[in-house]
NUDOPA-93397 format. One record per residue: residue number from 1; residue in one letter; chain; x, y, z of N, C-alpha, C in turn. Coordinates in Angstrom, 3 decimals. Atoms other than C-alpha are relative to their C-alpha. Example, Ala and Ser with C-alpha at 12.3 -4.5 7.8 and 13.67 -1.06 7.14 Angstrom:
BEGIN
[pavo 1; 'A'; 'A'; [0.890; -1.190; 0.000]; [12.300; -4.500; 7.800]; [0.900; 1.200; 0.000]]
[pavo 2; 'S'; 'A'; [-0.820; -1.190; -0.060]; [13.670; -1.060; 7.140]; [-0.770; 1.090; 0.730]]
END
This chain:
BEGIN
[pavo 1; 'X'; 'A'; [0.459; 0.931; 1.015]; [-12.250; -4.674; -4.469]; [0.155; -1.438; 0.489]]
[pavo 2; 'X'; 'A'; [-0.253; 1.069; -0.302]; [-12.747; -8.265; -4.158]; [0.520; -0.890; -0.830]]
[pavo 3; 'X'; 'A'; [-0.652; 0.704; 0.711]; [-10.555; -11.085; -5.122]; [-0.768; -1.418; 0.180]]
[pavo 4; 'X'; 'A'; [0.309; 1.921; 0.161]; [-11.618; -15.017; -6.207]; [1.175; -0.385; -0.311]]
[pavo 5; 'X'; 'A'; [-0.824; 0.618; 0.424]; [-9.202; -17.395; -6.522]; [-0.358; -1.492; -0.036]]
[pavo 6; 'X'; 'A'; [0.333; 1.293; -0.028]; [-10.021; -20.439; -7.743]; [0.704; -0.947; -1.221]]
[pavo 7; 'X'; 'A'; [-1.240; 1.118; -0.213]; [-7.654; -23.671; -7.564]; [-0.660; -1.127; -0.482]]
[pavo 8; 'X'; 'A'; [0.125; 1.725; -0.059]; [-8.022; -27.040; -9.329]; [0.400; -0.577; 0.964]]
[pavo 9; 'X'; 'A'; [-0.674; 0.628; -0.711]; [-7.173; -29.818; -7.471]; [1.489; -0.376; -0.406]]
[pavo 10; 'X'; 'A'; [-1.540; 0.440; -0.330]; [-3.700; -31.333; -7.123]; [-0.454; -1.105; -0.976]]
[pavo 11; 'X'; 'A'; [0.131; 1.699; 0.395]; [-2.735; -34.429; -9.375]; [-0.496; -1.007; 0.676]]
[pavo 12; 'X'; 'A'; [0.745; 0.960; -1.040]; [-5.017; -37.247; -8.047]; [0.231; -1.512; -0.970]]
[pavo 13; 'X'; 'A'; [-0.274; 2.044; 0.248]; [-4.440; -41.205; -8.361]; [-0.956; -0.455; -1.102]]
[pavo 14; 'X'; 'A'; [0.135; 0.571; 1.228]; [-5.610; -42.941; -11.451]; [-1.513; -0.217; 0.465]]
[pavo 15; 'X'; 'A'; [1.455; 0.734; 0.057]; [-9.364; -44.396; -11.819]; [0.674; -0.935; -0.031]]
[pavo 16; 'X'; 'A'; [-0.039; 1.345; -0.357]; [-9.671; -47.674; -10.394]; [-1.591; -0.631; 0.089]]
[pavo 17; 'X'; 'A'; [0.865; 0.581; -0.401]; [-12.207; -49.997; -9.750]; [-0.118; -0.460; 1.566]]
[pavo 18; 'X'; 'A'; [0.458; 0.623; -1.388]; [-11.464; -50.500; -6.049]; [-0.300; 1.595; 0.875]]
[pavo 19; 'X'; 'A'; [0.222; -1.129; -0.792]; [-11.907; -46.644; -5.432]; [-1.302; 0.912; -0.610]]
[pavo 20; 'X'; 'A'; [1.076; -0.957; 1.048]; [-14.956; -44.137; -6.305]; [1.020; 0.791; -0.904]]
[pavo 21; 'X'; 'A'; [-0.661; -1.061; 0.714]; [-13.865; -41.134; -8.469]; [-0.074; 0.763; 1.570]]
[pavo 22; 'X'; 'A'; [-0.472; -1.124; -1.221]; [-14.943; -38.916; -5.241]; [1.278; -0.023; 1.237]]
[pavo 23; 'X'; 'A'; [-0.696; 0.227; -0.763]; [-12.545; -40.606; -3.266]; [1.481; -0.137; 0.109]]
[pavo 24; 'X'; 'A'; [-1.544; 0.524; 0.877]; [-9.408; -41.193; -5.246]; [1.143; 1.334; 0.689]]
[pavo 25; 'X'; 'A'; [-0.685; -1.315; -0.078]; [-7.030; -39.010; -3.666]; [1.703; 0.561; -0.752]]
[pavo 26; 'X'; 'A'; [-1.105; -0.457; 0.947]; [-3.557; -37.075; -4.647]; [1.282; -0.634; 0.228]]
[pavo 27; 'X'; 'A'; [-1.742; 0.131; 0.375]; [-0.422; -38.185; -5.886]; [1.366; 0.327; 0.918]]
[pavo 28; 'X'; 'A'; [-1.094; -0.762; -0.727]; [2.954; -37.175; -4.012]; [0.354; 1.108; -1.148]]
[pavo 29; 'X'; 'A'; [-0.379; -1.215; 0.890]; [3.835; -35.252; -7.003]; [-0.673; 0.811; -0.243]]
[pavo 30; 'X'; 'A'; [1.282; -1.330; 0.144]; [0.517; -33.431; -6.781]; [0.025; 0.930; 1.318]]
[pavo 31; 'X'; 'A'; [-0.469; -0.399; -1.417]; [1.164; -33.068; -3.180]; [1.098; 1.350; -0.493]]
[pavo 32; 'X'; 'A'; [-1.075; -0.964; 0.752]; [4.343; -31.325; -4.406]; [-0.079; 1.264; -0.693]]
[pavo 33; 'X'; 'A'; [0.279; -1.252; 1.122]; [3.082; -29.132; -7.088]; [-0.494; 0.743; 0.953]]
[pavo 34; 'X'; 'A'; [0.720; -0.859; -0.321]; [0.395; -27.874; -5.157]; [0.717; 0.925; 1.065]]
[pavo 35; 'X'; 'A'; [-0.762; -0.379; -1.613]; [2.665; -26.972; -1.991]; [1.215; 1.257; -0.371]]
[pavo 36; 'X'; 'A'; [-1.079; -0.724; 1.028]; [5.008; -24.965; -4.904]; [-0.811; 1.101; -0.336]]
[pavo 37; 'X'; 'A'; [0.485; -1.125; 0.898]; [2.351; -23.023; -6.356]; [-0.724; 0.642; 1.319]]
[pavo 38; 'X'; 'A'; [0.536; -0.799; -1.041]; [0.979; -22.163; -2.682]; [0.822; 0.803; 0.622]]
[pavo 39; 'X'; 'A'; [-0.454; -0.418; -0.189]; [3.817; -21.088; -1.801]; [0.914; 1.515; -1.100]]
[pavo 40; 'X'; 'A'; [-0.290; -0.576; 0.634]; [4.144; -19.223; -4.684]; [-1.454; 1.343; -0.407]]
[pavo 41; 'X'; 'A'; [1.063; -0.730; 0.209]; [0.399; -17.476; -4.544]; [0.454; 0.731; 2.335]]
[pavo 42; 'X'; 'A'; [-0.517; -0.580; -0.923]; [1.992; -16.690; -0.732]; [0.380; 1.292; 0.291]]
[pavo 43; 'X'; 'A'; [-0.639; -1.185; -0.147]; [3.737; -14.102; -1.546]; [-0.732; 1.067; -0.735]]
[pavo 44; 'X'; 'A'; [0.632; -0.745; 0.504]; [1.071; -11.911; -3.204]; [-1.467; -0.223; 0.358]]
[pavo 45; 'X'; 'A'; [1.385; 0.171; -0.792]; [-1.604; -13.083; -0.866]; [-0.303; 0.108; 1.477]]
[pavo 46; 'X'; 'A'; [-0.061; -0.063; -1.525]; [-2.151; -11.712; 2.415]; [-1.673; -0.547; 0.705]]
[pavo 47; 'X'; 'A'; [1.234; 0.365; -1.040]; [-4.905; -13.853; 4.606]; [-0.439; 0.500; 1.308]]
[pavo 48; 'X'; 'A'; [0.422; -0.571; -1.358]; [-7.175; -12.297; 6.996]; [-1.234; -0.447; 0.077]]
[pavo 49; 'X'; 'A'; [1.047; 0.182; -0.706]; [-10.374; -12.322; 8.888]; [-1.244; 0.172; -1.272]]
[pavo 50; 'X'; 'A'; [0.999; -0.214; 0.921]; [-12.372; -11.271; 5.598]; [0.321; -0.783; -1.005]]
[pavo 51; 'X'; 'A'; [-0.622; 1.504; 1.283]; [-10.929; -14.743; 3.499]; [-0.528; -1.055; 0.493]]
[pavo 52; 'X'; 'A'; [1.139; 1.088; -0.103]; [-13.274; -17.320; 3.123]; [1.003; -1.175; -0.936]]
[pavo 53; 'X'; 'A'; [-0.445; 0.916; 1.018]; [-11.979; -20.822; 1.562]; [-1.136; -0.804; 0.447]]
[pavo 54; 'X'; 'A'; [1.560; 0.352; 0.009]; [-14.987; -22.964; 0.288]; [1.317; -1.347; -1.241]]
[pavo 55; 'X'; 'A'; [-0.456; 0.605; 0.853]; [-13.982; -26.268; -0.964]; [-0.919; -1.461; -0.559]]
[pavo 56; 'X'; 'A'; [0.633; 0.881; 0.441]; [-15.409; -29.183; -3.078]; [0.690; -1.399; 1.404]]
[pavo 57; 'X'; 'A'; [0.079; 0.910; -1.005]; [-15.875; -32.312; -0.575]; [0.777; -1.153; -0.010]]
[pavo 58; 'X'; 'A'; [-0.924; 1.024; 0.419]; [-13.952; -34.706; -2.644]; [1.301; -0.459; 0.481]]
[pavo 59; 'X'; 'A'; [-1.541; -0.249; -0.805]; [-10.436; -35.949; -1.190]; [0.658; 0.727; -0.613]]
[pavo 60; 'X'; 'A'; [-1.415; -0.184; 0.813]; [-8.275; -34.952; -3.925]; [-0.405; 1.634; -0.328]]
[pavo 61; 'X'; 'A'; [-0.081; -1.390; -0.352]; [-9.933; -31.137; -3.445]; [0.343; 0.396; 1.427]]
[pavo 62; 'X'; 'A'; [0.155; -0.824; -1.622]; [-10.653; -31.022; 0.025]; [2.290; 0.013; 0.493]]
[pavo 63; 'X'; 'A'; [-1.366; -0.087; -0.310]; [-6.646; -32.026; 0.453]; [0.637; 0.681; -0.792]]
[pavo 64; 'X'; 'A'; [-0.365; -1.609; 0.643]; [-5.566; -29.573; -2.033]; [-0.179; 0.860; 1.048]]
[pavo 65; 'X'; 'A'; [0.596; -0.782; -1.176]; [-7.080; -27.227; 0.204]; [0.543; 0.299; 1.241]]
[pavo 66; 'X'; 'A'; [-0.456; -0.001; -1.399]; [-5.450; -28.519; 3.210]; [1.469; 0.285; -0.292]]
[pavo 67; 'X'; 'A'; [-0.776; -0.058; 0.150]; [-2.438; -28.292; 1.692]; [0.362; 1.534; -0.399]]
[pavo 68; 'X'; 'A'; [-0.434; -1.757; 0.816]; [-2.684; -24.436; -0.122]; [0.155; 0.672; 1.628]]
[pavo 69; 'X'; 'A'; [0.730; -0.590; -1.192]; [-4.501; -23.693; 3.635]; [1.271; -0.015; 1.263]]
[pavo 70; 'X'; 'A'; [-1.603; 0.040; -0.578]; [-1.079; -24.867; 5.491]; [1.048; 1.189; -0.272]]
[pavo 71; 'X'; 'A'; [-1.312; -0.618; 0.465]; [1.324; -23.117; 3.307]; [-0.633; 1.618; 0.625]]
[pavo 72; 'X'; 'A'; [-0.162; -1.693; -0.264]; [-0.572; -19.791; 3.769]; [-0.905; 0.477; 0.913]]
[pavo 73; 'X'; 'A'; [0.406; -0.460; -1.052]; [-1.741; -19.845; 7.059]; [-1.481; -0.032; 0.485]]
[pavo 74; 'X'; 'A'; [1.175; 0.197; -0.092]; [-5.542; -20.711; 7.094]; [-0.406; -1.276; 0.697]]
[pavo 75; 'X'; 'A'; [0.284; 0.751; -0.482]; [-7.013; -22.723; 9.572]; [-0.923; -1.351; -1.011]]
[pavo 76; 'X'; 'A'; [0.518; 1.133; 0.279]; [-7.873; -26.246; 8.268]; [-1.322; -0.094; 0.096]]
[pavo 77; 'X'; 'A'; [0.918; 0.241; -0.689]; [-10.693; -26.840; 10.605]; [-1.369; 1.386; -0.626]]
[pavo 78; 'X'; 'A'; [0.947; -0.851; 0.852]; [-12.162; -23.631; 8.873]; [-0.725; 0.504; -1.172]]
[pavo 79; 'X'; 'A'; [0.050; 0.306; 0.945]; [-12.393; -24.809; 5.422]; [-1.453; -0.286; -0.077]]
[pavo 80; 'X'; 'A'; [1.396; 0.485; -0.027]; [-16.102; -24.834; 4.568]; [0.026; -0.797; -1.597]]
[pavo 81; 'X'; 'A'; [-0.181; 1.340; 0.919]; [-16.484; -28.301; 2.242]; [-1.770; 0.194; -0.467]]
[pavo 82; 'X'; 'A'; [1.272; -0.127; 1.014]; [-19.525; -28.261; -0.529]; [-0.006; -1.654; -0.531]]
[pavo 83; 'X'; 'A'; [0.328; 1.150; 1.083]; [-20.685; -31.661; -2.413]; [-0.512; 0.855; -1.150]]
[pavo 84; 'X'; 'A'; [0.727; -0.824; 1.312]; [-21.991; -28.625; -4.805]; [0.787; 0.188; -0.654]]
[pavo 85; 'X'; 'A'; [-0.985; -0.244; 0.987]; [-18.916; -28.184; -6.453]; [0.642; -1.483; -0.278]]
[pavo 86; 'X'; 'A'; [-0.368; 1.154; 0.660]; [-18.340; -31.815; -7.025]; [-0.330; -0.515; -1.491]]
[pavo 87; 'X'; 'A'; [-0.028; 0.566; 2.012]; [-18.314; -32.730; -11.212]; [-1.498; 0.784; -0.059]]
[pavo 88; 'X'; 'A'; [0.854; -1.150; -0.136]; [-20.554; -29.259; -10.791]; [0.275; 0.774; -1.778]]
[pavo 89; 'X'; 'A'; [0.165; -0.802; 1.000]; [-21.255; -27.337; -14.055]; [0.420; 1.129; 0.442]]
[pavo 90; 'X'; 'A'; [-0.785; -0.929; -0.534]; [-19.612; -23.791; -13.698]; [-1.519; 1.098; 0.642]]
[pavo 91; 'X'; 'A'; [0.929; -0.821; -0.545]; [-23.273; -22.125; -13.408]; [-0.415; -0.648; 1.427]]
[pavo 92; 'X'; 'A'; [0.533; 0.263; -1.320]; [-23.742; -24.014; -9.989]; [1.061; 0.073; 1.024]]
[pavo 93; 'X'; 'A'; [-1.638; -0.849; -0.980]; [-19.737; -23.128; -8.724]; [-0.985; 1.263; 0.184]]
[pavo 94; 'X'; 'A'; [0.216; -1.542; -0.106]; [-20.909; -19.555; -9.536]; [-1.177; 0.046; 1.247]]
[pavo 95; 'X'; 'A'; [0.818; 0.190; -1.181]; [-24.330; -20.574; -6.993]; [0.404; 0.031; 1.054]]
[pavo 96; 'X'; 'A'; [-0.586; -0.242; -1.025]; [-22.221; -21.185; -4.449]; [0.590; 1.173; 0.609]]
[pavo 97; 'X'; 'A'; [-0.482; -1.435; 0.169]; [-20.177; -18.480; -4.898]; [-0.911; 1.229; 0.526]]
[pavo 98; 'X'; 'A'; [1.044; -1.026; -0.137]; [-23.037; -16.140; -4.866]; [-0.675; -0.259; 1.077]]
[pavo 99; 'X'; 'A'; [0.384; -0.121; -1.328]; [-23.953; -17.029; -1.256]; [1.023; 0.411; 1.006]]
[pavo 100; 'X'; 'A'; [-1.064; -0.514; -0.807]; [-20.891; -15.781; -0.055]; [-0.261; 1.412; 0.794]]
[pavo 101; 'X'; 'A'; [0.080; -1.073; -0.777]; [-21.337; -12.980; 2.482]; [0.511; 1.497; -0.329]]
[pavo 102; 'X'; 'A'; [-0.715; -1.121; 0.786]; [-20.388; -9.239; 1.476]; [1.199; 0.028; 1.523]]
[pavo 103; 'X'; 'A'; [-0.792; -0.669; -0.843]; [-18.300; -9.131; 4.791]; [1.617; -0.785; -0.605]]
[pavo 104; 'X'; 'A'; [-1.603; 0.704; 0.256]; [-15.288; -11.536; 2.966]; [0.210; 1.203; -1.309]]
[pavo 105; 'X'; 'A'; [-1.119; -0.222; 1.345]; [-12.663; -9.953; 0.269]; [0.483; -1.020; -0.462]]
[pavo 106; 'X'; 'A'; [-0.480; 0.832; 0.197]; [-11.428; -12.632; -0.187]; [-0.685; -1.537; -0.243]]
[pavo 107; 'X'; 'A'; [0.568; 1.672; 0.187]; [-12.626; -16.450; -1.479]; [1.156; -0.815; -1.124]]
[pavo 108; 'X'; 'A'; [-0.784; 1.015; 0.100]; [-10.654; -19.203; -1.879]; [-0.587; -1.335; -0.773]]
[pavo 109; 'X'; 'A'; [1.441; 0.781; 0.522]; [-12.639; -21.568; -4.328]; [1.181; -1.471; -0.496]]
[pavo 110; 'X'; 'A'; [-0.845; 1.693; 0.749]; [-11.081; -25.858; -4.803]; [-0.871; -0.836; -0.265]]
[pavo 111; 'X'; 'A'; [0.378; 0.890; 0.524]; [-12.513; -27.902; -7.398]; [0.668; -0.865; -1.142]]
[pavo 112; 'X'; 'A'; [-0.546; 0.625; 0.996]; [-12.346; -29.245; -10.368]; [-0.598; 0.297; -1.511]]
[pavo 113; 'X'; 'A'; [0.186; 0.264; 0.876]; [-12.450; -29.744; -13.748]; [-1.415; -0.085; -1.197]]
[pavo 114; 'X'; 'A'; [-0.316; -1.250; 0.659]; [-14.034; -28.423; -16.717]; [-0.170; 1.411; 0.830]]
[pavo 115; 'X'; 'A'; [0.840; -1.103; -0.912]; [-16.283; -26.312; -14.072]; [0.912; 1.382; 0.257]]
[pavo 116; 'X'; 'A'; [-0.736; -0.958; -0.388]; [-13.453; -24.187; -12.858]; [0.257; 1.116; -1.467]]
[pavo 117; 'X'; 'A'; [-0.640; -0.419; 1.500]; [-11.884; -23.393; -16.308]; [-1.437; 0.936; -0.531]]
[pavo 118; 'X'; 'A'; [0.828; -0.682; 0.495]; [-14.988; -22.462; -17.451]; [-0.728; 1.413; 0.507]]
[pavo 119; 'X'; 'A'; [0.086; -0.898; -1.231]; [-15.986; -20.536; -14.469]; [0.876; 1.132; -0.517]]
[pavo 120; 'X'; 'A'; [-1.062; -1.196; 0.495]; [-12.778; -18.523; -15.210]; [-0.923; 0.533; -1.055]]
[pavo 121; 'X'; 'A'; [0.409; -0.452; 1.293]; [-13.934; -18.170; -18.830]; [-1.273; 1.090; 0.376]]
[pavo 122; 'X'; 'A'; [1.392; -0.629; 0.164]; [-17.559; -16.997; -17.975]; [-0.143; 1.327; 0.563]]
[pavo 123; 'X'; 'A'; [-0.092; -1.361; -1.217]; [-16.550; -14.370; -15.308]; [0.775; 0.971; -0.530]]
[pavo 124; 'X'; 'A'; [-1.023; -1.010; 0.715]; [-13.650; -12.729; -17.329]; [0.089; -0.108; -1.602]]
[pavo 125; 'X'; 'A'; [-0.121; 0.251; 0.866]; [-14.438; -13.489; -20.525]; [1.440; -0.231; -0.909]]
[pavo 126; 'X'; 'A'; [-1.384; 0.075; 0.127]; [-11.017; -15.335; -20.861]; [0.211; -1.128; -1.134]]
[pavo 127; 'X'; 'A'; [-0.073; 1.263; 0.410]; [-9.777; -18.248; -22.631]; [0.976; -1.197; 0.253]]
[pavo 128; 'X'; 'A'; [-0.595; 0.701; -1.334]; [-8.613; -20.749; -19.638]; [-0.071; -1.067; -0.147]]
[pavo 129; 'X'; 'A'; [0.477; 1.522; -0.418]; [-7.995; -24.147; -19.285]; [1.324; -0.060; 1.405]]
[pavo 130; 'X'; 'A'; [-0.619; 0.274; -0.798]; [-6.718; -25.052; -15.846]; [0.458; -1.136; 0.289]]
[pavo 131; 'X'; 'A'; [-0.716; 1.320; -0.144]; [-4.169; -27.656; -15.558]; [-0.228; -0.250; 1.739]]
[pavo 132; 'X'; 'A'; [0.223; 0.317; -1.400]; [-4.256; -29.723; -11.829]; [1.294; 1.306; 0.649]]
[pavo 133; 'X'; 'A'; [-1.274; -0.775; -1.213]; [-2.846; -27.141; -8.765]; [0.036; 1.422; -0.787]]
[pavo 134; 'X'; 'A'; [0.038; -1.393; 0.907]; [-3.554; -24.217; -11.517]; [-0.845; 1.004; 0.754]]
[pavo 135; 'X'; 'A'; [1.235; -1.020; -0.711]; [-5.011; -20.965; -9.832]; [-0.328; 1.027; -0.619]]
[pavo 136; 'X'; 'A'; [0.545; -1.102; 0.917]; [-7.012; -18.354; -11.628]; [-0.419; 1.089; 1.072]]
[pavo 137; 'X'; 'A'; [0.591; -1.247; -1.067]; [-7.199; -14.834; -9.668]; [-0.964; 0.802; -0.949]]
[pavo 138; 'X'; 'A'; [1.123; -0.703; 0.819]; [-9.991; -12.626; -10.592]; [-0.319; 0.846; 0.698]]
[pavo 139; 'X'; 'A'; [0.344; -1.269; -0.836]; [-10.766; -9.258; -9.122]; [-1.376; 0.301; -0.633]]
[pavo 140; 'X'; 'A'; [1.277; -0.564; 0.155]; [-14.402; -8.522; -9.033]; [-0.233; 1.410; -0.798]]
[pavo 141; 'X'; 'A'; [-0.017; -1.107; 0.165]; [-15.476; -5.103; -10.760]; [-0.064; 0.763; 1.022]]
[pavo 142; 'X'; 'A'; [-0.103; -0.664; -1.091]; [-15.410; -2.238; -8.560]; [-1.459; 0.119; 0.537]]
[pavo 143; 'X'; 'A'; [1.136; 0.119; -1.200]; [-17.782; -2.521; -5.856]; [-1.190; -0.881; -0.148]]
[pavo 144; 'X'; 'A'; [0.818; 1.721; 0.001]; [-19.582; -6.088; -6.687]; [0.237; -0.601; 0.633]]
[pavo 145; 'X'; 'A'; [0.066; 1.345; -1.512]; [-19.765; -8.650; -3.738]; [-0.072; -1.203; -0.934]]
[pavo 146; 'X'; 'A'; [0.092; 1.315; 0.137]; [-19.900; -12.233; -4.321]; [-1.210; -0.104; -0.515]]
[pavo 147; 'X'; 'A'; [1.154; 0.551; 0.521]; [-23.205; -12.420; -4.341]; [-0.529; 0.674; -1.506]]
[pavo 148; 'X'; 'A'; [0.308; -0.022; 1.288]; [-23.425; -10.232; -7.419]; [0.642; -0.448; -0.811]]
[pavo 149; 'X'; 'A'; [-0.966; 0.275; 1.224]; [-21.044; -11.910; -9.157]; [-0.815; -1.165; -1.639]]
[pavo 150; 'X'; 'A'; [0.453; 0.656; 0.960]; [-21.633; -12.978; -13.060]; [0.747; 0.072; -1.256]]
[pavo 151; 'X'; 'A'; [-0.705; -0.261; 1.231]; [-20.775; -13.116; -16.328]; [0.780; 1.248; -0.404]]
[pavo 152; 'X'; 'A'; [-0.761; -1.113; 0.334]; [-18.022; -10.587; -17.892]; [0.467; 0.989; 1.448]]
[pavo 153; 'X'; 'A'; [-0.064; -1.068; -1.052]; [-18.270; -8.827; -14.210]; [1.592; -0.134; 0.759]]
[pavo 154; 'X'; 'A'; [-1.205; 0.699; -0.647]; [-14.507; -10.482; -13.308]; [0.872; 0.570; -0.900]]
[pavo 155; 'X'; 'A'; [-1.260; 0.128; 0.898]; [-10.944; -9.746; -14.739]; [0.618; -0.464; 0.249]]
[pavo 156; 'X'; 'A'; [-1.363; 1.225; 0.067]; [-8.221; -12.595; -15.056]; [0.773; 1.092; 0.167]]
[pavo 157; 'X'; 'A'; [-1.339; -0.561; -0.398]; [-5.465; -10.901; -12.986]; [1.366; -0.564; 0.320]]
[pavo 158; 'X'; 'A'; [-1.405; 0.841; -0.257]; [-3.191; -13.431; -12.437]; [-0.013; -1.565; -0.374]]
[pavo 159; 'X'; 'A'; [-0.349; 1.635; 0.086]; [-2.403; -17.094; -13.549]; [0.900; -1.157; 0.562]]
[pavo 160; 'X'; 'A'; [-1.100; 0.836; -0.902]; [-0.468; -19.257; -11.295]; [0.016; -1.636; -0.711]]
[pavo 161; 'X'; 'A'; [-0.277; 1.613; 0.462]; [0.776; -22.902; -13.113]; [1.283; -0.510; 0.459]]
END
């Protein structure tokens, strides 16, 4: 069966006027969290050759990312970065998603906000809101790939906060 897991970002630095939103990156205490809860999705996550991580392009995902991708052993440099999941509606996460290859088990999904949450919601018919550094696991039904993935076809198996 296949697993999704998909990660808000980490606490990220305030809105300013001398930074975009895409650019604003994370906090030390987001730093922190996230490096807690990776090490805490560690131990019930074994990474291999069939684990894909796909992340929004933004700093304050893509370094999430680099930071979950550290703790549990995933090459950096192999992180495939989207602008499609940037302040993305959850039906165009799920697009992405659904080009994913049948040869992974595994996907590793970092964005953001509502998109994710909802995402959860739409796939497991749950009722999710993901705080920053929050990870929602979801086991596909039996024998659905990525690319069929859709509504109700997911079950919320695990909540990491």
């Amino acid at each position: 069966m296949k697993t999704l897991y998909l990660i808000r970002h980490a606490k990220a630095e305030e809105h300013s006027f001398s930074k975009t939103d895409f650019d604003r990156d994370l906090q030390k205490k987001g730093k922190d969290r996230a490096h807690r809860i990776a090490e805490e999705l560690k131990e019930t996550l074994q990474l291999d050759e069939k684990t894909l991580v796909i992340s929004s392009s933004a700093n304050r995902a893509i370094q999430t990312a680099e930071v979950f991708c550290k703790v549990l052993g995933y090459p950096i440099d192999s992180i495939l970065q989207t602008k499609d999941i940037y302040e993305a509606h959850f039906t165009d996460i799920l697009k992405v998603i659904n080009t994913v290859s049948d040869e992974y088990d595994k996907l590793l999904v970092f964005g953001h906000n509502p998109g994710l949450s909802n995402l959860t919601n739409y796939l497991s018919h749950s009722e999710v809101e993901l705080a920053t550094s929050n990870v929602s696991i979801l086991q596909l039904e039996k024998d659905l790939t990525f690319e069929m993935l859709g509504g109700g076809t997911a079950n919320l198996i695990g909540l990491l906060k």
